[in-house]
C-alpha positions in Angstrom: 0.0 0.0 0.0 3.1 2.5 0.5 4.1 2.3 -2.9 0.7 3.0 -3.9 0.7 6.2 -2.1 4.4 7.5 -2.7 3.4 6.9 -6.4 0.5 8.8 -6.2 2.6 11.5 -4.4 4.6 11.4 -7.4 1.8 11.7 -9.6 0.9 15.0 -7.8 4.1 16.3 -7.7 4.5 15.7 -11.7 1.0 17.6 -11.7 2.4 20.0 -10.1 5.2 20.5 -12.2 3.3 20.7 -15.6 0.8 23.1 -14.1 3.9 25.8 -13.7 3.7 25.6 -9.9 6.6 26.5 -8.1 6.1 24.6 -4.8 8.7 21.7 -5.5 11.0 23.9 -7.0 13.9 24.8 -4.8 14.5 28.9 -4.4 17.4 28.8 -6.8 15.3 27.9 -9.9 11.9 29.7 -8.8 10.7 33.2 -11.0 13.4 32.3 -14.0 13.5 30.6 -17.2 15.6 28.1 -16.0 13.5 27.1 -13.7 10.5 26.6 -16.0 13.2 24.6 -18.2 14.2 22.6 -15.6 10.8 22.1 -14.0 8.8 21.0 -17.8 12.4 18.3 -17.7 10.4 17.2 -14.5 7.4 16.4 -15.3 8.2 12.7 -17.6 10.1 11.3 -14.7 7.8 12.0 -12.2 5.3 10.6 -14.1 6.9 7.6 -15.0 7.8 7.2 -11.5 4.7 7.7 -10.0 2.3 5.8 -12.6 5.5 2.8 -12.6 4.7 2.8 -8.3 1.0 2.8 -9.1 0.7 0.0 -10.8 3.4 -2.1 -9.0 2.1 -1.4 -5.6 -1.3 -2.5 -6.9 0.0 -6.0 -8.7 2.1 -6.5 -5.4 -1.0 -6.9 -3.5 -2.9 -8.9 -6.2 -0.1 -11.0 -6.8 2.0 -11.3 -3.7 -0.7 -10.3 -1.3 1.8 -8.3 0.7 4.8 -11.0 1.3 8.6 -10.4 0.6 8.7 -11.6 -3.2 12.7 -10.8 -4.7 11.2 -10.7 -8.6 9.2 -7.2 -7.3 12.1 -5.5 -5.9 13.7 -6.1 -8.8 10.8 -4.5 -11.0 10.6 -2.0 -8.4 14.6 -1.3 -9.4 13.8 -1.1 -12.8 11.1 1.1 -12.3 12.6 3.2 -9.9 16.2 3.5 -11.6 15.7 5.1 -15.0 13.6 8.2 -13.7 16.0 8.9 -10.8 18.9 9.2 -13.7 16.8 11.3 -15.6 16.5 13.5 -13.0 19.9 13.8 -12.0 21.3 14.3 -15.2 18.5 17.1 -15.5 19.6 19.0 -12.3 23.3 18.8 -13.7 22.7 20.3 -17.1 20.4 23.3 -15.4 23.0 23.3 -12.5 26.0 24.8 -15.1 
């Protein structure tokens, strides 16, 4: 059920992002263009992320009905790994 919620958290977040909201936006990249730049680069990841922790955290409970199962962590890796790149290759081109 946690990874149901932080992916829905996620989901709100990448809402957030697309919707020109600064909340999530750290006071460096707020009122400027980079910022906007920087925040639309947001918005796939986090919705990957979040719609990737949906959907898991829903089949984990259909499927594994809450037990310790190694083939979803590794999903969960796989899920979880390629946004978290994206990101951090974001925040280093829009650091320079």
């Amino acid at each position: 059920m946690s990874f149901t919620i932080l992916g829905l958290l996620f989901l709100i977040q990448a809402i957030f992002h697309a919707w020109g909201s600064d909340i999530f936006l750290g006071k460096k990249y707020r009122n400027s263009d980079i910022g906007r730049a920087y925040q639309r680069k947001l918005v796939f990841p986090l919705t990957f992320l979040g719609a990737g922790w949906v959907i898991l955290g829903a089949l984990y409970f259909a499927l594994y009905e809450g037990k310790d199962a190694a083939s979803f962590y590794i999903w969960l890796a796989v899920v979880t790994v390629p946004p978290f790149i994206l990101m951090a290759f974001n925040k280093y081109r829009f650091i320079r």
